[in-house]
Every structure is written in C-alpha cells, then in structure tokens.
Rosetta silent file (secondary structure, phi, psi, omega in degrees, C-alpha in Angstrom):
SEQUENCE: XXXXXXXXXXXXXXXXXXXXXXXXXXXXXXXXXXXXXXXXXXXXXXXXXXXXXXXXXXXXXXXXXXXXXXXXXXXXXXXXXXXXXXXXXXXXXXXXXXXXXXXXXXXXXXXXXXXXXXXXXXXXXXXXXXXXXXXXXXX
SCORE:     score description
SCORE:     0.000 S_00000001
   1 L     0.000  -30.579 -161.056  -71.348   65.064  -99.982 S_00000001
   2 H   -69.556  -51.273  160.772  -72.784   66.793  -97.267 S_00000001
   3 H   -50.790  -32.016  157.002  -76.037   66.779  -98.797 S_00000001
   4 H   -80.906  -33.564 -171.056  -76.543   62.897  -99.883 S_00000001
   5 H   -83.674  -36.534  174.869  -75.674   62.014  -96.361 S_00000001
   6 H   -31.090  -81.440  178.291  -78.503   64.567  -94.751 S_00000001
   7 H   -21.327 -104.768  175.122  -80.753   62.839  -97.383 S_00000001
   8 H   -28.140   -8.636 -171.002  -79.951   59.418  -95.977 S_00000001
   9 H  -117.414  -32.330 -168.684  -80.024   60.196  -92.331 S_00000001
  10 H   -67.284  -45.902  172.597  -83.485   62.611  -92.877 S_00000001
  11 H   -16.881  -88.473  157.630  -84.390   59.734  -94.692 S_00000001
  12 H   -50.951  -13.671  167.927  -84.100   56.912  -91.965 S_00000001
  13 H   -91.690    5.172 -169.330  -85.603   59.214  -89.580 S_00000001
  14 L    71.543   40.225  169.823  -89.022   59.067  -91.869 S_00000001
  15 L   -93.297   22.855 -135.951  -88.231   62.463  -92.811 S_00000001
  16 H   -73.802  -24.397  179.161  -89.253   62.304  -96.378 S_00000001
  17 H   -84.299  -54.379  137.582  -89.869   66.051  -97.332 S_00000001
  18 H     9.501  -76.993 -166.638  -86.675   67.019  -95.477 S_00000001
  19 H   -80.797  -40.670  165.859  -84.600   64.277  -96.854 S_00000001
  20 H   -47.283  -28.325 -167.815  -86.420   65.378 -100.730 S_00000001
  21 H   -61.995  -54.473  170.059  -85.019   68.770  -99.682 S_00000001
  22 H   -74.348  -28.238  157.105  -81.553   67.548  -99.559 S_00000001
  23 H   -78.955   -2.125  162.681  -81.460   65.733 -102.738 S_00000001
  24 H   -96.757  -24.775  152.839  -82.335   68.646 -104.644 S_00000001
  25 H   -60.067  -28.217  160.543  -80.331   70.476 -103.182 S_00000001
  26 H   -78.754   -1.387  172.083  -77.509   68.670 -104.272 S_00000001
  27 H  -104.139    1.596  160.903  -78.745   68.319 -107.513 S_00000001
  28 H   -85.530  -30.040 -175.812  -78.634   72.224 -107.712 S_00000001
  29 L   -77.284  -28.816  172.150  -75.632   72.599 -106.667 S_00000001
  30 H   -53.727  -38.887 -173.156  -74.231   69.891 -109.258 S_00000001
  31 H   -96.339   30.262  168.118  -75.856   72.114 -111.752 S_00000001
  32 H   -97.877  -64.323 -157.323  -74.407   75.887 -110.109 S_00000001
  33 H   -30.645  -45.063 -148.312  -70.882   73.844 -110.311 S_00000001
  34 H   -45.358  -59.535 -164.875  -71.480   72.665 -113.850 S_00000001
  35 H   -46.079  -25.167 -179.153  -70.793   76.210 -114.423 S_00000001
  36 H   -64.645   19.986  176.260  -67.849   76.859 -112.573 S_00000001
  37 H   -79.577  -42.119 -159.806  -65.704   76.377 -116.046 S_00000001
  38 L  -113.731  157.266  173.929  -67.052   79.199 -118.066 S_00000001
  39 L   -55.738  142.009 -178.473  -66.850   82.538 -117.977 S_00000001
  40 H   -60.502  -38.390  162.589  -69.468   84.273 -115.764 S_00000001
  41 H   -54.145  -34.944  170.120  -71.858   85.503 -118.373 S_00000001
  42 H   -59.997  -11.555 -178.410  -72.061   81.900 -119.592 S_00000001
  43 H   -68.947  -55.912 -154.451  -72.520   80.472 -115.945 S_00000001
  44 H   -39.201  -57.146 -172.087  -75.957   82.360 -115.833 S_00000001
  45 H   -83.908   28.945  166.649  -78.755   79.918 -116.994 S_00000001
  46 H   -95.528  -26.979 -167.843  -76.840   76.769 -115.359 S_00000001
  47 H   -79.052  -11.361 -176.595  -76.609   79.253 -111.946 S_00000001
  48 H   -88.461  -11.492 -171.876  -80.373   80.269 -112.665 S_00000001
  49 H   -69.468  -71.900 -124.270  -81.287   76.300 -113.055 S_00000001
  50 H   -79.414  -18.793 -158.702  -78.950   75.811 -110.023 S_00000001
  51 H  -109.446  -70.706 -174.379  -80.998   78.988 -107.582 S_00000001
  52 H   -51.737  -41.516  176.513  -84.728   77.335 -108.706 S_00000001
  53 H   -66.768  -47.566 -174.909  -83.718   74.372 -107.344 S_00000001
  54 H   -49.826  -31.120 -173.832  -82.331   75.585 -103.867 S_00000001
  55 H   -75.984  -17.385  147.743  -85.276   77.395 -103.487 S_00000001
  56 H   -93.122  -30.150 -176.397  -86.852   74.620 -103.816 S_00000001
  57 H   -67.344  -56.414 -168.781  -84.863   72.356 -102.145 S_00000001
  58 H   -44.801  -72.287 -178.621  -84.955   75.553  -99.140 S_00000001
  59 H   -18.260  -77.914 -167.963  -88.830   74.879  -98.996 S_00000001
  60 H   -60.770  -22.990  179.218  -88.923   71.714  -98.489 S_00000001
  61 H   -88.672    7.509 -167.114  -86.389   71.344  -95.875 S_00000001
  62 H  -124.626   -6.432 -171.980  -87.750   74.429  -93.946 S_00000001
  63 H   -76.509  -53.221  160.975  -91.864   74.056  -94.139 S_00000001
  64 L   -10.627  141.492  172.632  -90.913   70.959  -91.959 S_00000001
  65 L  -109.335   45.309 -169.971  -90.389   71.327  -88.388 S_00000001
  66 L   -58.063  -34.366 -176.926  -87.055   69.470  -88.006 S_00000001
  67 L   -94.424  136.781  160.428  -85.393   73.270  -87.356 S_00000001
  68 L   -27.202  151.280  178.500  -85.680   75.684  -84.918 S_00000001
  69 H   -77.057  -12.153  160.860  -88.231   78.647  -86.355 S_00000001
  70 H   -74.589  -33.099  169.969  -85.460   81.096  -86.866 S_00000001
  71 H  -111.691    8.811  142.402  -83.899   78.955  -88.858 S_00000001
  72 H   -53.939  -50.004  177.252  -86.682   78.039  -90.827 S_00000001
  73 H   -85.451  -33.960  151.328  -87.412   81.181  -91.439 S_00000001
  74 H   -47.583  -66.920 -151.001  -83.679   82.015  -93.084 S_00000001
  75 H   -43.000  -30.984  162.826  -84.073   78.916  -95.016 S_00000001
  76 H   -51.003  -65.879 -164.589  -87.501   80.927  -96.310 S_00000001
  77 H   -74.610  -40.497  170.961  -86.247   84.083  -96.891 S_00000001
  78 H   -33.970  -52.626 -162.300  -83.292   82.347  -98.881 S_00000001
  79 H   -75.423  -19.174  153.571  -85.841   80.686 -100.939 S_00000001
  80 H  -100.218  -25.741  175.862  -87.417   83.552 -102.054 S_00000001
  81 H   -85.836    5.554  161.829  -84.867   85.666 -103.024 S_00000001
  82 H   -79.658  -23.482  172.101  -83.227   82.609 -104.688 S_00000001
  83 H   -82.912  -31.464 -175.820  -86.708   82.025 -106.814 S_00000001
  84 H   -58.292  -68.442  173.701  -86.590   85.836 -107.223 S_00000001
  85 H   -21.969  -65.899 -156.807  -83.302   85.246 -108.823 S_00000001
  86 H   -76.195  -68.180  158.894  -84.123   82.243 -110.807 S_00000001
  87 H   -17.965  -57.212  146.440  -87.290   84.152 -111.792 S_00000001
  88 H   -40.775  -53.098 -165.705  -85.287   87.219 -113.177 S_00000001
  89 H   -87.364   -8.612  175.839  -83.239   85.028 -114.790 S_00000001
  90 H   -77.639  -80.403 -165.206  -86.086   82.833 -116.659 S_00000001
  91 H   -58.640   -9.486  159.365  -87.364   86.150 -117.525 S_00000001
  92 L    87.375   13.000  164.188  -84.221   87.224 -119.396 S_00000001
  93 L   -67.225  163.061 -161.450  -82.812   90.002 -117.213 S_00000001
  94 L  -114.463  116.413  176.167  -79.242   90.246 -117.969 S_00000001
  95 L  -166.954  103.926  154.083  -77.730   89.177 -114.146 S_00000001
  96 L   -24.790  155.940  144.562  -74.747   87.655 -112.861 S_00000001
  97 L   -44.902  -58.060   86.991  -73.970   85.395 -110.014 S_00000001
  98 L    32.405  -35.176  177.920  -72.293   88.376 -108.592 S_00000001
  99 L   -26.325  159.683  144.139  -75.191   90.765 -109.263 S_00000001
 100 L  -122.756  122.172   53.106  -76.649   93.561 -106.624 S_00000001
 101 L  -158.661   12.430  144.247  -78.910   93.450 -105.084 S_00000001
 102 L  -129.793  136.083   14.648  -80.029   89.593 -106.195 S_00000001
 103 L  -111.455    9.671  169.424  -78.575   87.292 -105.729 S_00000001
 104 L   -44.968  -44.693 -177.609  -75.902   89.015 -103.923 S_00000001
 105 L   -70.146  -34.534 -172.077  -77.965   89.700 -100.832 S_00000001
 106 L   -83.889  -18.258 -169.581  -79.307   86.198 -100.783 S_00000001
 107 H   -90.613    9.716 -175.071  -76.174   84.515 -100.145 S_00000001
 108 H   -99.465  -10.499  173.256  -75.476   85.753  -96.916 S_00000001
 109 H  -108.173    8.955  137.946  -78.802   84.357  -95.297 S_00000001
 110 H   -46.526  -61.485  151.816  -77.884   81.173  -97.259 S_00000001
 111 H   -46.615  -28.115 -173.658  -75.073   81.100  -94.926 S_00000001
 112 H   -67.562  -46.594  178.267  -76.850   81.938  -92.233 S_00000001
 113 H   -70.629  -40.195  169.221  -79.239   78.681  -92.717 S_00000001
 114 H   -25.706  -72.574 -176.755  -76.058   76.640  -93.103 S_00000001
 115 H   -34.974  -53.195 -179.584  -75.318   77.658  -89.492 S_00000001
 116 H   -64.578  -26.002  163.969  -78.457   76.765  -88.416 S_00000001
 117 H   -62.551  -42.215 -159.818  -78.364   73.865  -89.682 S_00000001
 118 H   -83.386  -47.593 -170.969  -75.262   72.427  -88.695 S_00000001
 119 H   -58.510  -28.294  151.968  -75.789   74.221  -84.886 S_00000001
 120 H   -36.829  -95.768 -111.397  -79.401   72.028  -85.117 S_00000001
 121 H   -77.508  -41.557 -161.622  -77.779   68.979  -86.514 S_00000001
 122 H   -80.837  -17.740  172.068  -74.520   69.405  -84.182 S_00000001
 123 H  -127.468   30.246  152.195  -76.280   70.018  -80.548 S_00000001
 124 L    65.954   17.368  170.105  -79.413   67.877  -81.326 S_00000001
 125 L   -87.490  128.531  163.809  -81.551   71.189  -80.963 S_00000001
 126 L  -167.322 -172.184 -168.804  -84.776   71.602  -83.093 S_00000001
 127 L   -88.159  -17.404  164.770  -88.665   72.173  -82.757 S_00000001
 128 L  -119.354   67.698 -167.831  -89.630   68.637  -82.801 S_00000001
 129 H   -36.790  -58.972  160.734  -86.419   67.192  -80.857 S_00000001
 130 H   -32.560  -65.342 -119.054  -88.174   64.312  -79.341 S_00000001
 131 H   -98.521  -25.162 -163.203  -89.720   63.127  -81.787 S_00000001
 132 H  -103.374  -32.908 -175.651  -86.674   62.792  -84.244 S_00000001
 133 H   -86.139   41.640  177.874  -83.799   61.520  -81.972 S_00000001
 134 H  -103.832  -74.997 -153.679  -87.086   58.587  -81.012 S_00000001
 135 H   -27.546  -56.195 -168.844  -87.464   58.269  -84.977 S_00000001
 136 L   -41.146  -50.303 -148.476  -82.776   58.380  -84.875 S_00000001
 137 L   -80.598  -31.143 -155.440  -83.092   55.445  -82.208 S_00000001
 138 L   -80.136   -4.405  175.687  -86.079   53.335  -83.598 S_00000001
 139 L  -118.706    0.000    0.000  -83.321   52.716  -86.732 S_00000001
C-alpha cells in the first residue's frame, strides 16, 4: 500500500523516475510475497524475480535527488547487493532468502533506506526540498 501511494504522490509532484521506482517496487514485492506459501527452497526464483526488481526499483528512486545523499547512497548499496543476489540466483547458485552473506547482509541497509525514507518523507527533508514541496503546492 505504502508503495502505490508514494507512486501517486511522486507522481503529482512530476516525479516520474521516482514515482516508476515505487511501482516496481511494489510489483517486486507482490512477486517476493507470491512466495510466502511454499517452502523456502521453492520461494527462490519468485524471491530472485522479486530482488531484480527492487534493485531496480532502488535505482530509480535513488539516482534522483528527492533524498538526502546518505540515503541515496543506502538505497545504492541495497541495489547492488540485491542485483548481486538476483544475479546469483539467475546464474543457478543454490541460495536461500536466508542465505549468508547475500542476501542476508542486504536486508539490513534495506531497512536502513526505509528509514530514510520515511525520516525524508516525514520532516519534509531532502536535497532538492524547495523544489518538491513548490512542485507538492502547484497540485
């Protein structure tokens, strides 16, 4: 949910890479969930589908400068060891969700860009502040 409304509000600000960011992200995470039925070796290629998209999804919302540069720079480092992941897992290594030392490792500066986001989104701090609560106002 969280992720269609970001999409719609990045959206309305003329945020279009941003707001692309956030619908794929939510369309990875529909496809990590799919998985959450089956047993964890069968989860793997829906969770390796579900890690190439965030990592894409990461990109796009972080090349942008809607966020502060630290957290830009999680949202990076997420995005490659989630592509790492997804790579590996394309490539037919045998690796869990669960795994060490990917994707295990990756999910804690996944959290980390949550935080940034939501401390961005919740005290109106980012690197182009202006220019986006203008955009917020002109709609």
């Amino acid at each position: 949910m969280a992720s269609a409304l970001l999409t719609v509000r990045f959206y309305r600000m003329g945020q279009d890479f941003v707001a692309a960011g956030f619908l794929v992200f939510a369309v990875g995470e529909g496809i990590v969930v799919s998985g959450a039925a089956m047993d964890l070796p069968a989860s793997v290629p829906s969770f390796g589908a579900g890690a190439a998209l965030w990592a894409v999804a990461l990109l796009l919302i972080s090349i942008p400068r809607n966020f502060p540069v630290i957290v830009r720079l999680l949202g990076l480092a997420a995005a490659i060891l989630f592509a790492a992941t997804a790579g590996q897992i394309f490539a037919g290594v045998q690796i869990l969700p669960t795994s060490h030392p990917l994707p295990f490792f990756a999910y804690p500066v996944f959290v980390a860009t949550f935080i940034g986001w939501i401390w961005t989104l919740l005290t109106g701090a980012s690197d182009d502040g202006a220019a986006c609560n203008e955009a917020e106002q002109n709609h």
